[in-house]
PyMOL CGO cylinders between C-alpha atoms (Angstrom):
from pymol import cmd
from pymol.cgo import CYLINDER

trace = [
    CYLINDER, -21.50, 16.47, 8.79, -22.44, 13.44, 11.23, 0.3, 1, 1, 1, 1, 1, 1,
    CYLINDER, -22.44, 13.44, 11.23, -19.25, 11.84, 12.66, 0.3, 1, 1, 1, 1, 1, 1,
    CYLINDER, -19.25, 11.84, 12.66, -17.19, 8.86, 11.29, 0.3, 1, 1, 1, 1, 1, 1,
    CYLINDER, -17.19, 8.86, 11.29, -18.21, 5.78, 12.04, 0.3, 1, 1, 1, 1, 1, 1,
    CYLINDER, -18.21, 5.78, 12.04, -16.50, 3.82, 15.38, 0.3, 1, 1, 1, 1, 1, 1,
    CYLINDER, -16.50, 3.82, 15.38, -15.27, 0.40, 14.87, 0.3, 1, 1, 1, 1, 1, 1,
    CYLINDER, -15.27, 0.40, 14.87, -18.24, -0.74, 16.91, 0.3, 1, 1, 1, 1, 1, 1,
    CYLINDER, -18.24, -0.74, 16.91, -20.40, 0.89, 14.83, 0.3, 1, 1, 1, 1, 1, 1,
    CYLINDER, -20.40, 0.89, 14.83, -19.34, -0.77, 11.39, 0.3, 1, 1, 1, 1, 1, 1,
    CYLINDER, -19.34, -0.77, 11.39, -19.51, -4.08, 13.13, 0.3, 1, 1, 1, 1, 1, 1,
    CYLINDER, -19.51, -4.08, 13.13, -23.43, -3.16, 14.21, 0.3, 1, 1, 1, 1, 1, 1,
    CYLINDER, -23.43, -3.16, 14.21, -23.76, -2.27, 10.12, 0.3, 1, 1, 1, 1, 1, 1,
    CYLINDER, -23.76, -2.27, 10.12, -21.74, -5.33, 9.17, 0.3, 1, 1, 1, 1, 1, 1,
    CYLINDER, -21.74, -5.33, 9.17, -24.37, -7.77, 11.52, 0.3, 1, 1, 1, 1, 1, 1,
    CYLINDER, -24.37, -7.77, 11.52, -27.23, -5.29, 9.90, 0.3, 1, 1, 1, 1, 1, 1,
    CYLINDER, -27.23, -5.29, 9.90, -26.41, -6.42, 6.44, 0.3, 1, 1, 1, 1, 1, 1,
    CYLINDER, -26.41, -6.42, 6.44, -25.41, -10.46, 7.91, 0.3, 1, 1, 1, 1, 1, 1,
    CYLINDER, -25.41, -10.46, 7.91, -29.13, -10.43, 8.86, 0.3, 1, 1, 1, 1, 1, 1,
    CYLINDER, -29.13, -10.43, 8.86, -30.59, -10.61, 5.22, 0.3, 1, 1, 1, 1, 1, 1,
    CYLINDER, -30.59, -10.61, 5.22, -31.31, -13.57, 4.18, 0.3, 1, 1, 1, 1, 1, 1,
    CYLINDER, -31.31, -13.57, 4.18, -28.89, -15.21, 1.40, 0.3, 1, 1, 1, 1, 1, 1,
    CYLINDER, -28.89, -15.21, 1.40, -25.94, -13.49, 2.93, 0.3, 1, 1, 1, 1, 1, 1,
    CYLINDER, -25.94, -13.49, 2.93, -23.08, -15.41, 3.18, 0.3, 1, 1, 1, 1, 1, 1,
    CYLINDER, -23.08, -15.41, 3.18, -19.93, -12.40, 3.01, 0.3, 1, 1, 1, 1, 1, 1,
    CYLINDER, -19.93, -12.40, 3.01, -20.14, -9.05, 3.73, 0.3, 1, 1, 1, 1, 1, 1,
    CYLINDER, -20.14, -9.05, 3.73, -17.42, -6.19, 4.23, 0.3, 1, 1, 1, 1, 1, 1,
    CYLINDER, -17.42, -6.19, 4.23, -16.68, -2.45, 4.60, 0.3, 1, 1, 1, 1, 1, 1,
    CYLINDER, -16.68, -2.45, 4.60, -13.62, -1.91, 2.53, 0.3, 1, 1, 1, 1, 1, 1,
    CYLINDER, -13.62, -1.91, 2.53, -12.08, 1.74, 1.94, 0.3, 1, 1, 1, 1, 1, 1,
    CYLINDER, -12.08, 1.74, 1.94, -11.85, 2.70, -2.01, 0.3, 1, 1, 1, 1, 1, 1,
    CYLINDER, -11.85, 2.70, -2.01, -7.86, 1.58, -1.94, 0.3, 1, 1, 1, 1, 1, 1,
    CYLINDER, -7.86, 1.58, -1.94, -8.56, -2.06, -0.40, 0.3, 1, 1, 1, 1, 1, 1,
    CYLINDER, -8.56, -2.06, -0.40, -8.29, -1.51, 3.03, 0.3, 1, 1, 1, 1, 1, 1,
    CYLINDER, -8.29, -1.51, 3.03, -10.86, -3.63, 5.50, 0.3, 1, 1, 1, 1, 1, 1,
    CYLINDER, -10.86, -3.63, 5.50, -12.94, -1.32, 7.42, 0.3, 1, 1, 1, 1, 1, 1,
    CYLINDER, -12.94, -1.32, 7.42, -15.24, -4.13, 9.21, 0.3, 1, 1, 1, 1, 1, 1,
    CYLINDER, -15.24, -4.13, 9.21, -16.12, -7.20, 7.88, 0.3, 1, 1, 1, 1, 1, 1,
    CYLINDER, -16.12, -7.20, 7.88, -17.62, -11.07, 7.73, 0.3, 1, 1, 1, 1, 1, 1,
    CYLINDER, -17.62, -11.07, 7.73, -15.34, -13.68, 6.55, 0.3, 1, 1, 1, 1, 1, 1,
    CYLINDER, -15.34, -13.68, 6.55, -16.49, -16.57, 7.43, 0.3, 1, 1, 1, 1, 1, 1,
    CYLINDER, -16.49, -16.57, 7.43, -13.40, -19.36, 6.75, 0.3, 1, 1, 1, 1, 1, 1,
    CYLINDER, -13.40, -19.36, 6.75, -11.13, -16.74, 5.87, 0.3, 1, 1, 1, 1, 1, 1,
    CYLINDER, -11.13, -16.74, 5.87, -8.10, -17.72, 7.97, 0.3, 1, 1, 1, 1, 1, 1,
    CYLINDER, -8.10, -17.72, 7.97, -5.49, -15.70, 6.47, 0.3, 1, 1, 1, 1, 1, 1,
    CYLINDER, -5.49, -15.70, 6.47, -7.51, -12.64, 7.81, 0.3, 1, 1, 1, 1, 1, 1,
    CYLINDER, -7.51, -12.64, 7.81, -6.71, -8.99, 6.64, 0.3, 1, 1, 1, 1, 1, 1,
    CYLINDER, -6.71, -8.99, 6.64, -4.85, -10.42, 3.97, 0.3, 1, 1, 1, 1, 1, 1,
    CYLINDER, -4.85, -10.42, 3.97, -7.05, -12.20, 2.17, 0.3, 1, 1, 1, 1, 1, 1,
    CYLINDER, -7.05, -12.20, 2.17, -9.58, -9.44, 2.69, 0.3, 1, 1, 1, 1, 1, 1,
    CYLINDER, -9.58, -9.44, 2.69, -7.43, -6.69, 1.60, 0.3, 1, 1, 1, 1, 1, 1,
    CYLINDER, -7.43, -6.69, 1.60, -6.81, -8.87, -1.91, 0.3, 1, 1, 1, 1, 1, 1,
    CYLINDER, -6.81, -8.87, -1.91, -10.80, -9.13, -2.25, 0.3, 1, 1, 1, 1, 1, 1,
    CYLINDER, -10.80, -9.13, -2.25, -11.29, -5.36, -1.71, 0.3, 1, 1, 1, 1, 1, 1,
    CYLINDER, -11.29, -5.36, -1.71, -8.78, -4.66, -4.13, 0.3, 1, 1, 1, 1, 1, 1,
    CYLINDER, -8.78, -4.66, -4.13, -10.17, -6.47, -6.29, 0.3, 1, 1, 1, 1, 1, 1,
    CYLINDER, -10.17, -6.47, -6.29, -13.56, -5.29, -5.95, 0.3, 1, 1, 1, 1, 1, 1,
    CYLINDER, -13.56, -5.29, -5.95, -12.45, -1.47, -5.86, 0.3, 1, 1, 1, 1, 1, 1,
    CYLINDER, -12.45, -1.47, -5.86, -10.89, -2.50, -9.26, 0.3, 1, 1, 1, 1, 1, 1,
    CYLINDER, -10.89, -2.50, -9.26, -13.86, -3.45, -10.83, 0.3, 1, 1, 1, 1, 1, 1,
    CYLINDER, -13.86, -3.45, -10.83, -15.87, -0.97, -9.68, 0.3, 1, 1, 1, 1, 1, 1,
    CYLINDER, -15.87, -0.97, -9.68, -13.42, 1.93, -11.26, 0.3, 1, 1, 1, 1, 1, 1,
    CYLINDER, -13.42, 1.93, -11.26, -12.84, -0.03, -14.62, 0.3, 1, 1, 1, 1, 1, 1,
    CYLINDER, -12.84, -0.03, -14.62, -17.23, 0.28, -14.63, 0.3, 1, 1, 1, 1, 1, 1,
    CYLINDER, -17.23, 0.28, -14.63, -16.65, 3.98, -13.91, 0.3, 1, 1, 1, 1, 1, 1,
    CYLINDER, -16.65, 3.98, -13.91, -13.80, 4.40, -16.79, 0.3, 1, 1, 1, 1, 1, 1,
    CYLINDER, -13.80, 4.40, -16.79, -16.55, 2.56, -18.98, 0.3, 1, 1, 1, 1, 1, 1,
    CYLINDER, -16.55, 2.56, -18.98, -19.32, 4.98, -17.87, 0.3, 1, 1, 1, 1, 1, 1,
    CYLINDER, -19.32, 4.98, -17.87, -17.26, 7.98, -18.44, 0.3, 1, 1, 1, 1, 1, 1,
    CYLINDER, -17.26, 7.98, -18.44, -16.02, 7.12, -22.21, 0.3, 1, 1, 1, 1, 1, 1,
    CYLINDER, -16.02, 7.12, -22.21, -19.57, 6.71, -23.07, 0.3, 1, 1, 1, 1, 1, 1,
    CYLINDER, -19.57, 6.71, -23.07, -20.68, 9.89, -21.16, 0.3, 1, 1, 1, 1, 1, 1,
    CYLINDER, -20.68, 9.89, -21.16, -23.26, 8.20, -18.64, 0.3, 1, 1, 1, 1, 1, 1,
    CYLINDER, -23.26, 8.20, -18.64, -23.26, 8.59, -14.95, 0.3, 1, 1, 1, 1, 1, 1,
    CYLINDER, -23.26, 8.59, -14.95, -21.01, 6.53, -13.21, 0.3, 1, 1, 1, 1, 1, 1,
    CYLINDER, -21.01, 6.53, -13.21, -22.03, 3.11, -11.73, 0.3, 1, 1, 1, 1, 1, 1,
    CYLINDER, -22.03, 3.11, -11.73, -22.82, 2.73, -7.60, 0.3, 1, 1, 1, 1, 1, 1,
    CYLINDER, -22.82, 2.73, -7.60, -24.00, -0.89, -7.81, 0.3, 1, 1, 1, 1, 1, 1,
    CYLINDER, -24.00, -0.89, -7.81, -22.17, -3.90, -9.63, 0.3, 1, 1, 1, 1, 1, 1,
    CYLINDER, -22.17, -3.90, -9.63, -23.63, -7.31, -10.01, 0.3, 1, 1, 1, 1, 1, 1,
    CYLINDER, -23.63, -7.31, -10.01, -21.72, -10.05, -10.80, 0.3, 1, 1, 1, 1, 1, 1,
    CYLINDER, -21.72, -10.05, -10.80, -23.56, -13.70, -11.15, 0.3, 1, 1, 1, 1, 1, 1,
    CYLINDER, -23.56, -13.70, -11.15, -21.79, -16.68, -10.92, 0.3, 1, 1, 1, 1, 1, 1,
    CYLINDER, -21.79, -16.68, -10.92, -23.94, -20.46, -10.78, 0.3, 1, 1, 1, 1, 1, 1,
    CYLINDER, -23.94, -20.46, -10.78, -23.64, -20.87, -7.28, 0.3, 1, 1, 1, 1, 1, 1,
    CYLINDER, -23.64, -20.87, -7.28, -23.60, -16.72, -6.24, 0.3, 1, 1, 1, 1, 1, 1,
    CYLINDER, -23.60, -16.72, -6.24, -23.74, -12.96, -6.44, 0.3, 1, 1, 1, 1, 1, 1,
    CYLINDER, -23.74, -12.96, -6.44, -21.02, -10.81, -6.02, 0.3, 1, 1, 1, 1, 1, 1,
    CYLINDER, -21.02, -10.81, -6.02, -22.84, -7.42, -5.32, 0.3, 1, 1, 1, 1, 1, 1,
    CYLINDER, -22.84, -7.42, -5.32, -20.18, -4.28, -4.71, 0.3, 1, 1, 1, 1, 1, 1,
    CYLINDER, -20.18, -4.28, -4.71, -22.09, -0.98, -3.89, 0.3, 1, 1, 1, 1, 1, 1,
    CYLINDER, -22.09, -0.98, -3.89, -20.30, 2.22, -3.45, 0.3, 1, 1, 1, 1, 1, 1,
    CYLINDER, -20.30, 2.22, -3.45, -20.74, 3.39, 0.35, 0.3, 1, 1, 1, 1, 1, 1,
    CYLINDER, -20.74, 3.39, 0.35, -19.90, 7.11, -0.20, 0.3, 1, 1, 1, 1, 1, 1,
    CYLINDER, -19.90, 7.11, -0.20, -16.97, 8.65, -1.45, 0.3, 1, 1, 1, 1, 1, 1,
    CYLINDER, -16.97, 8.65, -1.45, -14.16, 6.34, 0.72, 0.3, 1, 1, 1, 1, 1, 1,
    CYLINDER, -14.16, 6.34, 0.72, -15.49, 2.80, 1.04, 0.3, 1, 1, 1, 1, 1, 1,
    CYLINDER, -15.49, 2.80, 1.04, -17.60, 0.05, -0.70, 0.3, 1, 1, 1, 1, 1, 1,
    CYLINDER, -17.60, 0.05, -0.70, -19.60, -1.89, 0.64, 0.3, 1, 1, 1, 1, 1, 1,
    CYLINDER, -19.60, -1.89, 0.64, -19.57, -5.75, -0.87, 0.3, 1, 1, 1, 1, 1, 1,
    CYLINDER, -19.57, -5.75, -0.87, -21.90, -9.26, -0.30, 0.3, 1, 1, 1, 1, 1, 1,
    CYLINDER, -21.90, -9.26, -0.30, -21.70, -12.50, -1.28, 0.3, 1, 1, 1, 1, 1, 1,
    CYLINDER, -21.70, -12.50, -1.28, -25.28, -13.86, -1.60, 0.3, 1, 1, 1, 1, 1, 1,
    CYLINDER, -25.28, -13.86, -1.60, -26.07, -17.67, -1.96, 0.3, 1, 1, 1, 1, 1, 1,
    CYLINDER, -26.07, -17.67, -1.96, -29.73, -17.53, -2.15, 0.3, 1, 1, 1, 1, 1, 1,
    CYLINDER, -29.73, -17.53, -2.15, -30.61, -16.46, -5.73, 0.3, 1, 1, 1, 1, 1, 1,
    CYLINDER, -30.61, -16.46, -5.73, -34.57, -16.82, -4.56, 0.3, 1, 1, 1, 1, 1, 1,
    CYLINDER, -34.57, -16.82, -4.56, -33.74, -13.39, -2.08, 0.3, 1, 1, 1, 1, 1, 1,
    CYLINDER, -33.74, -13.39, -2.08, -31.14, -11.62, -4.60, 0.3, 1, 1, 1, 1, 1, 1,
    CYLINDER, -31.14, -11.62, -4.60, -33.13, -8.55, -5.84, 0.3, 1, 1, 1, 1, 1, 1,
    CYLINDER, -33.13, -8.55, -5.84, -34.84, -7.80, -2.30, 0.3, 1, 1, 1, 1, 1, 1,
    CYLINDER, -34.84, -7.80, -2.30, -31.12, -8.61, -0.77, 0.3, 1, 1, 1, 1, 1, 1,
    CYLINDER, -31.12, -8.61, -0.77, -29.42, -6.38, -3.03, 0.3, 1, 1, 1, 1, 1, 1,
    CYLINDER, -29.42, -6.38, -3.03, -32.03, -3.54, -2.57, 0.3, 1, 1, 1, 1, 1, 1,
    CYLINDER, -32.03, -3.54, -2.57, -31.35, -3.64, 0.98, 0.3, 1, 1, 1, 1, 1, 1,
    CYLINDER, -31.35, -3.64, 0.98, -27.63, -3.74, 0.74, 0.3, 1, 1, 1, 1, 1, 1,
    CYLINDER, -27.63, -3.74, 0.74, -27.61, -0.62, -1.57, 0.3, 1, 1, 1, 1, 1, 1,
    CYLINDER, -27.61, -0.62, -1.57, -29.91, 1.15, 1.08, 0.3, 1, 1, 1, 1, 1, 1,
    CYLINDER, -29.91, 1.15, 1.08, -28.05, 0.46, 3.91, 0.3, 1, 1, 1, 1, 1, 1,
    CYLINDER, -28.05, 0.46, 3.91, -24.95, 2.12, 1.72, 0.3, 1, 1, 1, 1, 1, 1,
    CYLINDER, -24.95, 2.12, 1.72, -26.19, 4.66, 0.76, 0.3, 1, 1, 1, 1, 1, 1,
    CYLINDER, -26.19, 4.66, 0.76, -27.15, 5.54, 4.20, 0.3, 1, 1, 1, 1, 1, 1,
    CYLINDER, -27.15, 5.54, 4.20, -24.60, 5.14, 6.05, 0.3, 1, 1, 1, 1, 1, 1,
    CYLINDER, -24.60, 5.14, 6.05, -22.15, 6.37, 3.14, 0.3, 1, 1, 1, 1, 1, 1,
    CYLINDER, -22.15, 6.37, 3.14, -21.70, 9.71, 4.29, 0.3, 1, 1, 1, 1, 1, 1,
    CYLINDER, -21.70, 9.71, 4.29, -20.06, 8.52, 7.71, 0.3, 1, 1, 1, 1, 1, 1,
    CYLINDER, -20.06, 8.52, 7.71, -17.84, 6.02, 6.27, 0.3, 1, 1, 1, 1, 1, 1,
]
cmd.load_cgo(trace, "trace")
């Protein structure tokens, strides 16, 4: 198994996934909420804040998987959620942490999401 992931190392992931176009939020957040790298542009209340949107997001994500499992299907790894002005994508990055993005550029949002699922799912078993 390759080794966990150095703080330095999220934060190279974290400018990875800032790089595709539409991008406006991205973060690492463990499966319980907690920020693992992340950015928050605006966000001056800092982990807090965060920490609230991860829970959050790890919330919806498990409510999809109680859904999945009541109707015997596989479990979800990718949520979309589609508001007028954005996409919420939340993507599970292994078994610890997700991985979520705010995207503003609906013109980029199925290549954008694509690449944000591939970079999870690669670097998912180091998180």
């Amino acid at each position: 198994m390759a080794a966990r992931k150095t703080p330095q190392e999220l934060s190279g992931i974290i400018d990875e996934v800032r790089s595709i176009q539409g991008v406006s939020v991205c973060a690492f957040i463990s499966k319980t909420g907690t920020p693992l790298a992340s950015y928050f542009p605006g966000n001056e209340s800092g982990n807090a804040l965060l920490s609230l949107v991860g829970v959050m997001c790890a919330t919806v994500i498990s409510s999809a998987e109680g859904v999945a499992s009541i109707v015997d299907v596989a479990s979800p790894h990718l949520i979309i959620a589609r508001s007028t002005d954005a996409t919420i994508v939340i993507t599970s990055a292994g078994d610890a942490a997700y991985l979520i993005a705010i995207l503003k550029d609906e013109n980029e949002e199925g290549i954008a999401t694509e690449r944000i699922h591939a970079i999870a799912e690669r670097i998912g078993s180091v998180i």
